[in-house]
N, C-alpha and C positions, 0 to 999 in steps of 0.2 A: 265804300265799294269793297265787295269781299275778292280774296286773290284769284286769279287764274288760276281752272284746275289743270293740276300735273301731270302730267306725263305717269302713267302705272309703273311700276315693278312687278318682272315675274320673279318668284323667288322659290329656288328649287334644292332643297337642302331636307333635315332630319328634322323632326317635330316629335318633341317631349308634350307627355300630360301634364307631367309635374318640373317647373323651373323654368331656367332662362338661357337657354342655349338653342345652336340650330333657326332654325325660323322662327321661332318663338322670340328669339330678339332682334333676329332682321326685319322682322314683319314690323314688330312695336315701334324701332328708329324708326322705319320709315312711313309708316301710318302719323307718328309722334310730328312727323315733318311734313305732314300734307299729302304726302304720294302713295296713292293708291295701291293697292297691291292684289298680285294672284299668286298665290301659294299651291305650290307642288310638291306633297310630301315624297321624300325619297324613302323612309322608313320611319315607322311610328313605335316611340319607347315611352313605360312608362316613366322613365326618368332617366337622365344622364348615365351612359354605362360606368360613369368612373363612381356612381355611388354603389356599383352592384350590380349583377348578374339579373338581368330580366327579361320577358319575353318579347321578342321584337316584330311587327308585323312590315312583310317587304313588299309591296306590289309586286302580281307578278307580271314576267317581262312582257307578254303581250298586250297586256292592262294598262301598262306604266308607256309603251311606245303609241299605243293606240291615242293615250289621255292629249301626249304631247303633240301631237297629230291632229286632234281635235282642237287645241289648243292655238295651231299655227294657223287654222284656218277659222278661227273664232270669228264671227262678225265684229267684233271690237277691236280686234288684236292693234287696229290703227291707233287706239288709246296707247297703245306699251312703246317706250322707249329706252327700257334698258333691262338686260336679266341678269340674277344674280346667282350663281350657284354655289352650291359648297356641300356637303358631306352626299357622297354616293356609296349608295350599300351594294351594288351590283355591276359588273361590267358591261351589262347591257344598255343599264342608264347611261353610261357616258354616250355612247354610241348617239342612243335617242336625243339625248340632250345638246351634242355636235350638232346633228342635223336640225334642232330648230333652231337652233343659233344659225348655223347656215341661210336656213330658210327666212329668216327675220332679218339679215345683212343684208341679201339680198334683193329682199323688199324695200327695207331702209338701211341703206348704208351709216345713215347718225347711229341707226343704233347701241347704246355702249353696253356692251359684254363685262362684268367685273366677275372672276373666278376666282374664286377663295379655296385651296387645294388643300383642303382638310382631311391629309393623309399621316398626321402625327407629331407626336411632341417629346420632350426631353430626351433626344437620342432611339425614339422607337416610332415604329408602324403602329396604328393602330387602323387598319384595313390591308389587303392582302398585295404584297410588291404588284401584283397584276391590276389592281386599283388604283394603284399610284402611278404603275409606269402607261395606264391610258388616259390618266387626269394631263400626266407629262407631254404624252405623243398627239392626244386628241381635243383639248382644252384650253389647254396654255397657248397653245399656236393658233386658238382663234379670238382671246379675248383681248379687250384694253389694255384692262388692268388686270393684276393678279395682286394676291395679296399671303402671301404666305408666313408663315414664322419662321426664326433662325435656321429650324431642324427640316419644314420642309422644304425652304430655298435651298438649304445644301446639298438634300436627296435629288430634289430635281434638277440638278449642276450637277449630277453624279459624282458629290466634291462629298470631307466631313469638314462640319464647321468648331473652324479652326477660334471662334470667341473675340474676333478680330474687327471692329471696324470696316478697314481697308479692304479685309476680303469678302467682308457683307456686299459690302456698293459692288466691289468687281464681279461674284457674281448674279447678282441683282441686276446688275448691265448687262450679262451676258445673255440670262434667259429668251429674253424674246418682247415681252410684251412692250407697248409703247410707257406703260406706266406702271411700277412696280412699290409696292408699298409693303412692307418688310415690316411686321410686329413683332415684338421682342427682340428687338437688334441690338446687338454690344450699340453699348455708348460710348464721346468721349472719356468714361470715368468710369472704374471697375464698379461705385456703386451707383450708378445709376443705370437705366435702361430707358427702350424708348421704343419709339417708331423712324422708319428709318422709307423714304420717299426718293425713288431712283428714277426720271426722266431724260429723255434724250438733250438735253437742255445742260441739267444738274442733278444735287444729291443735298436734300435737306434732313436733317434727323429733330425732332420733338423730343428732347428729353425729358425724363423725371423722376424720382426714389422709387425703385422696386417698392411693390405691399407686399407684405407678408399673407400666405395662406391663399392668394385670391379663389374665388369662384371660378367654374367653368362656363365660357362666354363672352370673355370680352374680346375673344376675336372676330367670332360671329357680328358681334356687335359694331367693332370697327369697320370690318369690311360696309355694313348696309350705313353709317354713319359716310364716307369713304366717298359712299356712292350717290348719297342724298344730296352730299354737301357742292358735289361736283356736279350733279345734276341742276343744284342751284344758283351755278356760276361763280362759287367762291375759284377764287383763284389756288394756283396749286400748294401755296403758303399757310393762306389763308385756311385753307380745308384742311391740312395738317394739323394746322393748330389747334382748329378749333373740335376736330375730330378725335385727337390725343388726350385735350381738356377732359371731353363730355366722358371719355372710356374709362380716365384716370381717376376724376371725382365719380362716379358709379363702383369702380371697382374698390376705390379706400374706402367708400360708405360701408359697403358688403362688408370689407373685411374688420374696421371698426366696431358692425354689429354682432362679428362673429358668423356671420350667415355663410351658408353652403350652396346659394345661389344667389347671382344677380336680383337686387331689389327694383326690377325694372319699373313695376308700378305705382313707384315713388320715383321716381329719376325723371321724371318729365323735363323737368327744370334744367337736368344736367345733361339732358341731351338738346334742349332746343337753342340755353344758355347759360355753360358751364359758368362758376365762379372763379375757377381756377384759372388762372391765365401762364400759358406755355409758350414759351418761342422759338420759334424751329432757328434754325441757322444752318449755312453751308458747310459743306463736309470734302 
């Protein structure tokens, strides 16, 4: 007997020609895992900006609210149970993309919102404070989950992150969302790193050895892994685990072969059932 089909994913992020970041690896997780998906480019690049300077094409704003608009009244839209968003090129996009979040909660409250606030890394923006502080005011306050890295849970805390453990989880609890999943979080052990999983419940962390060099994407990729795994009733252990696994073996593959991007069309394996086995514990 073949599975019950899934529930879709919308998924509204930046879409490369060349690699594996943006939609390009949320789409893959979750296609890789059965669930359907609708893809909403926010901006189309030929290739990751962190290899170089290239020409970016943005929807414009009336295009881009009209799309989501069409979108929310799509004859199928009863297929979709959860949207995923993350890099916005425009302030306009947030706006649009609030209001079909709105409008889809309010149709179906199960809905789950996961928000990936893809506003920057290593102590920098890399979109404009006005991008970041509407992903903060207009986003965050309506999703699940959120899922940000060290740099930008502390921007959206108005806090700097102090490389702390303790003050991960505190403000990870503080934000808002009911379920907060934290990538690249201090670990117990200056060398190790991890994921770090904050609910009104507890606070689990996924450790594992930094890789050296990694590619660009395995947060993208986390997040739609995050989402799949929740959407298929792993428990909030469980999902951690096995979500940290599939990102960790894809990202030391990459960096093993020296690649410059995620080798997502070999990773099937490690996203459906990593080899690596990881155990979260309490924090």
């Amino acid at each position: 007997m073949s599975e019950p089909r899934k529930k879709a994913v919308i998924v509204i992020s930046s879409h490369v020609a060349r690699g594996s970041v943006g939609s390009r690896a949320a789409v893959f997780a979750l296609e890789t895992l059965h669930f359907p998906v609708w893809t909403v480019p926010t901006v189309q690049l030929p290739w990751h900006p962190g290899h170089g300077r290239s020409t970016q094409i943005i929807p414009e704003e009336g295009a881009f609210q009209s799309f989501l608009a069409d979108i929310a009244e799509a004859p199928w839209i009863s297929e979709v149970g959860a949207v995923l968003t993350g890099y916005m090129a425009r302030r306009s996009q947030i706006d649009a993309v609030a209001e079909l979040i709105n409008t889809l909660k309010n149709r179906d409250p199960s809905l789950h919102y996961l928000c990936d606030p893809v506003i920057g890394d290593q102590g920098e923006l890399y979109v404009s404070p006005d991008i970041a502080g509407d992903i903060r005011d207009h986003l965050i306050p309506l999703c699940d989950t959120a899922t940000p890295n060290r740099f930008e849970l502390a921007w959206l805390c108005g806090e700097e992150p102090d490389g702390t453990l303790e003050a991960t989880i505190s403000q990870a609890k503080s934000l808002g969302p009911q379920t907060m999943l934290v990538t690249s979080s201090p670990a117990t052990s200056p060398d190790l790193t991890g994921n770090l999983l904050c609910t009104s419940k507890d606070a689990l962390i996924a450790e594992h050895q930094t890789v050296g060099k990694p590619p660009n994407g395995p947060g993208d990729l986390t997040s739609a892994l995050f989402l799949a795994n929740r959407l298929a009733g792993l428990s909030d252990q469980n999902n951690l685990e096995k979500t940290t696994a599939s990102v960790f073996e894809v990202v030391q593959h990459a960096s093993t072969e020296g690649l410059d991007e995620l080798a997502l069309e070999r990773a099937t394996a490690s996203i459906t059932g990593p080899e690596v086995k990881i155990t979260a514990k309490p924090v």
